[in-house]
Residue frames relative to the residue before (quaternion, step in Angstrom):
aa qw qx qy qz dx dy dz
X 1.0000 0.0000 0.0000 0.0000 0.00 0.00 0.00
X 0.5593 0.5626 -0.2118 0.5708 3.87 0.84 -1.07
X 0.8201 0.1387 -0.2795 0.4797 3.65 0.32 -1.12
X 0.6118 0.5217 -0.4740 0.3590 3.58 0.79 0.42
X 0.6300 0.4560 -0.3690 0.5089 3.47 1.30 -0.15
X 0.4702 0.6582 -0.3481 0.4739 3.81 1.24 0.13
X 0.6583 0.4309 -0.2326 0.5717 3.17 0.87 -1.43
X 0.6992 0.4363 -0.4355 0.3621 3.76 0.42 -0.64
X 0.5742 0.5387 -0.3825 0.4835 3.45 0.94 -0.97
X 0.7480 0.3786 -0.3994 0.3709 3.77 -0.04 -0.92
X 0.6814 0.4204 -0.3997 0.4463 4.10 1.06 -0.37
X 0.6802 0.4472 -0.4150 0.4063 3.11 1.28 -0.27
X 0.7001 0.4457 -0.4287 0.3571 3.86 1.06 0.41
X 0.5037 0.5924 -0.4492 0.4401 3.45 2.04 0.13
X 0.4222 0.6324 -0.4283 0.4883 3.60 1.35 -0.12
X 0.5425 0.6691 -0.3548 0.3636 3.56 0.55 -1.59
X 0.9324 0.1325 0.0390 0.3341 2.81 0.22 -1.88
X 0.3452 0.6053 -0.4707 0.5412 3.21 1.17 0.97
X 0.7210 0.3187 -0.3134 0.5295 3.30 0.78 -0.56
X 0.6327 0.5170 -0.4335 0.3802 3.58 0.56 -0.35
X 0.6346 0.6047 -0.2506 0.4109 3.11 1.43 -0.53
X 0.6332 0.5755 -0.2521 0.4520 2.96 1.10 -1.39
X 0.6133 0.5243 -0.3371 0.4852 4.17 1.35 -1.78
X 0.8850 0.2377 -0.3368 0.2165 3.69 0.40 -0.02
X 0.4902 0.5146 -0.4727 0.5211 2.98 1.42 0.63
X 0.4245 0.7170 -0.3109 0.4573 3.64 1.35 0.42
X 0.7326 0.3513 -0.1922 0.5504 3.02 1.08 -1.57
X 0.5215 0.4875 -0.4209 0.5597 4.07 1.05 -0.83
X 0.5973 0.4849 -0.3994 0.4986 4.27 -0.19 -0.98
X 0.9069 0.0326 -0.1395 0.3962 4.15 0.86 -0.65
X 0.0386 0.5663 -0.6016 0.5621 2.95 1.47 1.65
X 0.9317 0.1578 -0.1315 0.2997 3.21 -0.62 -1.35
X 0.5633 0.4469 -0.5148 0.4668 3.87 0.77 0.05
X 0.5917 0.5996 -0.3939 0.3677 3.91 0.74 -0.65
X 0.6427 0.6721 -0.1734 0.3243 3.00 1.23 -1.54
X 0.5418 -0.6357 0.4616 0.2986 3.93 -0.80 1.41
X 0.5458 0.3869 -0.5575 0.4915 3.96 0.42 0.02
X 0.7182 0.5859 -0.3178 0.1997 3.43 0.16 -0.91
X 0.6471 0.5289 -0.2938 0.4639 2.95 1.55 -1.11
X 0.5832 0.4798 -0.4364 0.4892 3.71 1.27 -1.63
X 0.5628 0.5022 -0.5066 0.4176 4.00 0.09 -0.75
X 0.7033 0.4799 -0.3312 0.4066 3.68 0.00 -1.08
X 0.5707 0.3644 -0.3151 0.6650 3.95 0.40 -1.39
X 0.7580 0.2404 -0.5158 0.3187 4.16 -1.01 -0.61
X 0.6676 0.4690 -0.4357 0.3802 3.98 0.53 -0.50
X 0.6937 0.4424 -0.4303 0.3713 3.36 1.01 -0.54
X 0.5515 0.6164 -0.3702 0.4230 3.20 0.78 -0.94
X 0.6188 0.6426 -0.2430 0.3809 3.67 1.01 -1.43
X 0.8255 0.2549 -0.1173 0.4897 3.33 0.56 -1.71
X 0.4332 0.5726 -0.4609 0.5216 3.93 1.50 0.46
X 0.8238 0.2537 -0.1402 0.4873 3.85 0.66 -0.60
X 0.5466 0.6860 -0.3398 0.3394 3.58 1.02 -0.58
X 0.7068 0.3728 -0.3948 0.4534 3.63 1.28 0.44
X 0.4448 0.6889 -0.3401 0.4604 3.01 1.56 -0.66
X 0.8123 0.3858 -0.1771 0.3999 3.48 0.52 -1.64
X 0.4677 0.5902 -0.4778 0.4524 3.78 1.45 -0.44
X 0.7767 0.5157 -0.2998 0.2023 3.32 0.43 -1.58
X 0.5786 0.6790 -0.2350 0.3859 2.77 1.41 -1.51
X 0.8975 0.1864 0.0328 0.3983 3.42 0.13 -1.97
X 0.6482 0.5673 -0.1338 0.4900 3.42 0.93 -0.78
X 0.4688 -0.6416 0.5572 0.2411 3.58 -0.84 1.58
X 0.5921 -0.6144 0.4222 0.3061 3.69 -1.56 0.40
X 0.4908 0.5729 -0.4422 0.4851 3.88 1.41 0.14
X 0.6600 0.4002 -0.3752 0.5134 3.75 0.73 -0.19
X 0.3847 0.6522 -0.5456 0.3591 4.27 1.01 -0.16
X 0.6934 0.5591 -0.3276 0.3151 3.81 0.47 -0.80
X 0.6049 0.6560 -0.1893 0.4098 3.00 1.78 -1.12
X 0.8609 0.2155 -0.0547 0.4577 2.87 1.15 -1.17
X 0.3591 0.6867 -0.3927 0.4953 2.69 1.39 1.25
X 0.5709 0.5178 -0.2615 0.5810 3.33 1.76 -0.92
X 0.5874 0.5625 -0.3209 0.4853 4.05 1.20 -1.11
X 0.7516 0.2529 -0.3554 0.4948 3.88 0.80 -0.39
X 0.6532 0.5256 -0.4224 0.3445 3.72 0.52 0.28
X 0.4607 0.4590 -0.2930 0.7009 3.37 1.78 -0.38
X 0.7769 0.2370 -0.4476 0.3739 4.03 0.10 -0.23
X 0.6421 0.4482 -0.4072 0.4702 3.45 1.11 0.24
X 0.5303 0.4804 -0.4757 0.5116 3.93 0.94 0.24
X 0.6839 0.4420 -0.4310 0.3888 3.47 0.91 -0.53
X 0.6956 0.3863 -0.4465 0.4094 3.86 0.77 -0.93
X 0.5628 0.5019 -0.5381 0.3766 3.77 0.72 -0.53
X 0.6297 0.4924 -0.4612 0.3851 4.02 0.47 -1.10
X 0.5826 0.5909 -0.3080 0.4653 3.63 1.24 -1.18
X 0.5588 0.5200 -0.3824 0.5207 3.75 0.67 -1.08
X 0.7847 0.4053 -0.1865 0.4303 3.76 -0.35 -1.72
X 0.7691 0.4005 -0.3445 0.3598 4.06 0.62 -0.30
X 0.4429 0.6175 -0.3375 0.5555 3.43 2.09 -0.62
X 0.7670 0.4785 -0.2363 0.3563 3.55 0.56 -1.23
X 0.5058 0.5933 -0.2164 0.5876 3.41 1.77 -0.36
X 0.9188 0.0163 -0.0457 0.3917 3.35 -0.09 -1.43
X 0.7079 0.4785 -0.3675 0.3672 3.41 0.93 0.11
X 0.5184 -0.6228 0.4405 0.3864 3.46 -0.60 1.27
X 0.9070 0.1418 -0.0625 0.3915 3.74 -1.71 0.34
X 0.2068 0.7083 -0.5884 0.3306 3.56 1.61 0.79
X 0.8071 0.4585 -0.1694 0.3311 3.44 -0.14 -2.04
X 0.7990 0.0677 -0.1521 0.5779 3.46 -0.59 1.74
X 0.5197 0.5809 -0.4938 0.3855 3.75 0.87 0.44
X 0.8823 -0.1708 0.2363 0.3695 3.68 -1.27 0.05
X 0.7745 0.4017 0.0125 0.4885 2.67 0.69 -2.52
X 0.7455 0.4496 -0.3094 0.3826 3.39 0.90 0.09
X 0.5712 0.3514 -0.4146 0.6151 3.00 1.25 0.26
X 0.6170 0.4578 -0.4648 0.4400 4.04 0.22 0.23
X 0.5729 0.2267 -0.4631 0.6371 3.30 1.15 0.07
X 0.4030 0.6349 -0.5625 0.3435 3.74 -0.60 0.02
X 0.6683 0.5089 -0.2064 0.5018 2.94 0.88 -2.39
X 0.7400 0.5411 -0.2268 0.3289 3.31 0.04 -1.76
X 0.5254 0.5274 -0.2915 0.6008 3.86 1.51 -0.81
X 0.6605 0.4567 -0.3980 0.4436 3.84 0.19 -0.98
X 0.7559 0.6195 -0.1430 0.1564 3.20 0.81 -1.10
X 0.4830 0.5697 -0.1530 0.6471 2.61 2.52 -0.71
X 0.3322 0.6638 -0.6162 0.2633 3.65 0.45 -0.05
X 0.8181 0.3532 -0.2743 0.3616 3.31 -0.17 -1.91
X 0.6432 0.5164 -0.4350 0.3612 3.82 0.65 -0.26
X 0.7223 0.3757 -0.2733 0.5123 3.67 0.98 -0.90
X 0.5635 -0.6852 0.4339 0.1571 3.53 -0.55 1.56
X 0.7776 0.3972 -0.1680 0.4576 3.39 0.52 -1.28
X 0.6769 0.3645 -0.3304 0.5476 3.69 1.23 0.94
X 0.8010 0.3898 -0.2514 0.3785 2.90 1.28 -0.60
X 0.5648 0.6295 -0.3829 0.3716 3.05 1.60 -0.31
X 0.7251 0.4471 -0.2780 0.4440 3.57 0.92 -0.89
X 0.6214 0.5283 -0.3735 0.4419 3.83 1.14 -0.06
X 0.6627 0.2724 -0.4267 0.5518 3.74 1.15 -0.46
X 0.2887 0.6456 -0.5809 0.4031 3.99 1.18 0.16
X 0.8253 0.3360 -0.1671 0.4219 3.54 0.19 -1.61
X 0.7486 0.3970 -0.3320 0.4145 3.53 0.45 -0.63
X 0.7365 0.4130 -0.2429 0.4775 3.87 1.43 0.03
X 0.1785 -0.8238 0.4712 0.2597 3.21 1.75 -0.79
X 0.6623 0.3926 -0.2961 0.5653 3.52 1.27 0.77
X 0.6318 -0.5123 0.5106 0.2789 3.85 -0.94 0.56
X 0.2306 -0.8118 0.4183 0.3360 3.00 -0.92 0.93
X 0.2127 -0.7864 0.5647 0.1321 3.62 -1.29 0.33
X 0.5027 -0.7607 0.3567 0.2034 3.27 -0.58 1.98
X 0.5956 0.5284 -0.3865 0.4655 4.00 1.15 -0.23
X 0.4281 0.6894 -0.4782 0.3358 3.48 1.21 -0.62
X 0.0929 -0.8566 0.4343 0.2629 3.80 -0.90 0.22
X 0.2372 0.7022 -0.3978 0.5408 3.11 2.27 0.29
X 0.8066 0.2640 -0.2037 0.4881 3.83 0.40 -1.06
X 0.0364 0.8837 -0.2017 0.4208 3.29 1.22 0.55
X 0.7611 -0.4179 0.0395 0.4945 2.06 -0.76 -2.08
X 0.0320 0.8637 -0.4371 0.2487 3.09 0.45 0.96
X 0.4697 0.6356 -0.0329 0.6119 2.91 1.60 -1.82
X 0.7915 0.3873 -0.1942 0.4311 3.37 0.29 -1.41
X 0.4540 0.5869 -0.4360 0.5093 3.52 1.22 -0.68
X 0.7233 0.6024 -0.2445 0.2327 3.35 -0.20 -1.74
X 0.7246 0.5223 -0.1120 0.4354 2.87 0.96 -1.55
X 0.5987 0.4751 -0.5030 0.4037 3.85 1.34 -0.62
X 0.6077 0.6094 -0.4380 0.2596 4.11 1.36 -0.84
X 0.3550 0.7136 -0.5286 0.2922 3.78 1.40 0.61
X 0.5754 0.5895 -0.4202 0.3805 3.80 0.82 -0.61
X 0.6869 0.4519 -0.4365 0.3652 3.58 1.03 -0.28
X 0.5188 0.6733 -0.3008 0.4323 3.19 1.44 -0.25
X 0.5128 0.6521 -0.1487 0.5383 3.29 1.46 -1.04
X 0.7376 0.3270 -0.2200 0.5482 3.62 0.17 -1.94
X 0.6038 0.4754 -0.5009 0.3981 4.18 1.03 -0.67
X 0.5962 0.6564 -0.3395 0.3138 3.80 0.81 -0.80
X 0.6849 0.4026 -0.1710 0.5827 3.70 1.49 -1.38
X 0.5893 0.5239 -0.4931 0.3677 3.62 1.20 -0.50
X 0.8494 0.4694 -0.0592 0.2338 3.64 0.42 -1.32
């Protein structure tokens, strides 16, 4: 009896302190999303990964394409990490508005981040992709109109 009320007390202070643990990496996780760097960080990637093909093609020789190929796979690990910590620590994230406009805004990154997109039109053609193709195109061209949600997330927030 004694060692069964012992045993309860000790799970009931590893609980304790999981949660104590857990309320202050809560309160740091909304220090920094609340926090004005975060937000200017948020608006410059979007803004970044909304123009950042436009401006490669346009201005930029074809030895710097690699570069900014790495810059859109690191801005899409960041909104997905961003997606997966909102959906965690902010209350009334999961299934709100804003969570589907990022979703959208995630789908939307596919075609830019190579290392998803190559193996999904791999599978869904069963053929490499080839930039003269005009089937893969547009496709591409499709993809590219699901930036406005990315946009309408930019004026929403």
């Amino acid at each position: 009896m004694f060692e069964n009320e012992l045993m309860k007390k000790k799970e009931k202070n590893k609980k304790n302190c999981f949660q104590k643990c857990f309320t202050k990496v809560e309160h740091q996780v909304h220090r920094v999303i609340e926090s004005v760097l975060f937000h200017v960080l948020v608006l410059f990637l979007s803004i970044f990964s909304l123009f950042n093909n436009d401006i490669m093609t346009l201005t930029l020789p074809v030895s710097v394409d690699h570069t900014f190929h790495l810059l859109n796979e690191i801005v899409f690990v960041f909104f997905l990490s961003e997606l997966i910590i909102f959906s965690i620590f902010k209350p009334n994230f999961l299934g709100s508005f804003f969570f589907y406009l990022d979703i959208i805004a995630l789908i939307s990154l596919i075609p830019e981040v190579s290392f998803l997109w190559i193996p999904i039109t791999y599978a869904l053609t069963g053929k490499e992709i080839d930039k003269n193709d005009p089937t893969m195109t547009n496709v591409v061209a499709n993809l590219h109109l699901v930036k406005a949600s990315r946009t309408s997330q930019l004026g929403s927030k």
